[in-house]
N, C-alpha and C positions, 0 to 999 in steps of 0.2 A: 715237557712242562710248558716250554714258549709256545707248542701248539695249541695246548689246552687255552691259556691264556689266551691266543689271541682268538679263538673261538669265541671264549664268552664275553671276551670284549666286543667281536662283529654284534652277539647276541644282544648283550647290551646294547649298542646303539642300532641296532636295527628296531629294538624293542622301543627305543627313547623317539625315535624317528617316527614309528606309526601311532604312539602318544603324543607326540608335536600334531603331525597330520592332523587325527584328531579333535587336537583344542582346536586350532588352529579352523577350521572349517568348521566348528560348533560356533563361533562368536562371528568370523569375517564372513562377510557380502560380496567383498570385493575377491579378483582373480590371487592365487595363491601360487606362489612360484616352488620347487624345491628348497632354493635358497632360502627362504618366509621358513620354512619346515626346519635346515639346519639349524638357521637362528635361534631358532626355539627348542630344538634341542638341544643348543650348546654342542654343536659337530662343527666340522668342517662340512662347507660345501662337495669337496673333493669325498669326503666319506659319506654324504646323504646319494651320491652319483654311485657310489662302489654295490648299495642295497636297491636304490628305484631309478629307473629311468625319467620320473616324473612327477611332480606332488600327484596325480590321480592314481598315478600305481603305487605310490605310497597310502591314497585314502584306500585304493581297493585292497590292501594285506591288511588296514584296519578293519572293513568289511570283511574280511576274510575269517580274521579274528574272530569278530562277533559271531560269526556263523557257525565257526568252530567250535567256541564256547557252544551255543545251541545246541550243536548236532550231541556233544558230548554228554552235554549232559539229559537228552532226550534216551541214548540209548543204554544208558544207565540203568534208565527206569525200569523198576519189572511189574509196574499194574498195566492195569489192561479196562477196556471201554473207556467211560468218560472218566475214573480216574486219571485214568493215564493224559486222556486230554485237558483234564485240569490244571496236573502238575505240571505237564510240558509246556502249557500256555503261558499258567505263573510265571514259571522262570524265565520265559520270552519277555513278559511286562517287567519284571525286576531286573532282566539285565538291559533292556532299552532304557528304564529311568536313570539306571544308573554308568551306564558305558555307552547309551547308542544317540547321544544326542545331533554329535555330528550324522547321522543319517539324515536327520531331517532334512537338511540344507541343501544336499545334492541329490539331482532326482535326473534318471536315464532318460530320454526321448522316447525309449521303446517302451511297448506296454511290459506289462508284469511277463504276462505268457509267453510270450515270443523269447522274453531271455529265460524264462523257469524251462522253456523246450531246448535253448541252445546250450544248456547246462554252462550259465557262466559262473566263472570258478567262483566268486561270493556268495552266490544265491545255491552253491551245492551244498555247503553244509545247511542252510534253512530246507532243504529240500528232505536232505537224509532225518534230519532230526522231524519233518511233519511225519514221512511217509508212514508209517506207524501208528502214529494217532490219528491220521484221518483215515487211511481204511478201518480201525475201530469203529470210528464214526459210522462212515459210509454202509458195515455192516447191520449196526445197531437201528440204523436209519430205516435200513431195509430197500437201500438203494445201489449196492454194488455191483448188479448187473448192469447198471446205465451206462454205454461205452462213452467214455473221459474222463467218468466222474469224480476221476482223480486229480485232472488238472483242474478241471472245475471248481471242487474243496480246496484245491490249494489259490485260486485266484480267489475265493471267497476271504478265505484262512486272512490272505494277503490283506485286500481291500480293511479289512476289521481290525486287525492288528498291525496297522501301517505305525511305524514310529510319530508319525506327525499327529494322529490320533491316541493314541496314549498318553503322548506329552497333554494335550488338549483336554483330556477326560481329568487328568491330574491338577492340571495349572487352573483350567477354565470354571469344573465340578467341583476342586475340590475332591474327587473320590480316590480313595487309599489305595495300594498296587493289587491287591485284595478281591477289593470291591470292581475294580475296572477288569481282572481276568472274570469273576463274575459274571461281568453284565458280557461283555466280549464272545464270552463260551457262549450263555447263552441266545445271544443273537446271533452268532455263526451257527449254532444247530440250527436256531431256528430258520434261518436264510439257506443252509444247505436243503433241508426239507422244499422248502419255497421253491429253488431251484429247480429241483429234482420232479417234483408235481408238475412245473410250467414245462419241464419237458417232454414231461408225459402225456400234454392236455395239447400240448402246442401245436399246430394246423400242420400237413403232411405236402 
């Protein structure tokens, strides 16, 4: 019984921990230490060191999280064509309005591709949860012979549905989480096609 107990006590504050992270990097500008993170969650310093070596290894299990959410509930799904990329998209816009603010704020040095190729542990669940809807796509498109055209759709995918432009479509337009996978889908088809033409046309 003390072992179960203090299970879900790590779980709990690990869980409390990468919701501190979280706020915590949604609102400051400035450097954020570990210690900034127990605070806020009401731990001990000594317990925020026992779960992350780091506030960033603390933001990256929040990332982690979100991705996880994602992949989860993409493979759930059982439609297929742009159904499927519908509802997998939706629920990318509705869980960034509503869990992915802190994304916005911290952004890698390295492009998209380079870490979608080194498989970093955050960006795997967004991977597993695309890879599904975009070969739909890609098949639908009539483009899936194109060699990459998987990383391709996914740096497109990326670029379109960045957190910092959803907040932006929402705060700026005004437009409902609805209305923004909408316009999103249809501008990633239609930029996937765009692509896939210029690569076809493009000088040898």
């Amino acid at each position: 019984m003390g072992r179960t107990r203090m299970r879900r006590d790590q779980q709990l504050n690990n869980a409390k921990l990468i919701q501190a992270a979280a706020e915590l990097f949604e609102r400051s500008e400035q450097p954020i230490s570990l210690a900034d993170i127990a605070r806020q969650a009401d731990v001990s310093v000594a317990t925020a060191y026992r779960h992350f070596e780091s506030a960033d290894d603390a933001l990256s299990a929040y990332r982690r999280d979100i991705g996880g959410k994602f992949r989860d509930y993409s493979l759930q799904q059982p439609g297929l064509g742009l159904a499927l990329l519908e509802s997998v998209c939706g629920y990318w816009v509705d869980l960034i309005l509503a869990e992915g603010a802190a994304l916005v704020h911290r952004r890698s040095s390295e492009g998209f591709l380079a870490r979608y190729r080194a498989d970093e542990p955050y960006l795997e669940g967004q991977a597993q949860a695309l890879n599904r809807p975009l070969r739909e796509l890609v098949v639908i498109l009539g483009v899936s012979e194109l060699a990459g055209v998987d990383d391709e759709a996914a740096f497109l995918w990326n670029v379109l549905f960045d957190p910092r432009e959803i907040f932006d479509l929402r705060d700026t337009l005004g437009l409902s989480p609805a209305q923004i996978t909408h316009r999103l889908v249809s501008a990633f088809r239609g930029a996937l096609l765009g692509w896939a033409t210029a690569r076809l046309t493009e000088p040898r």
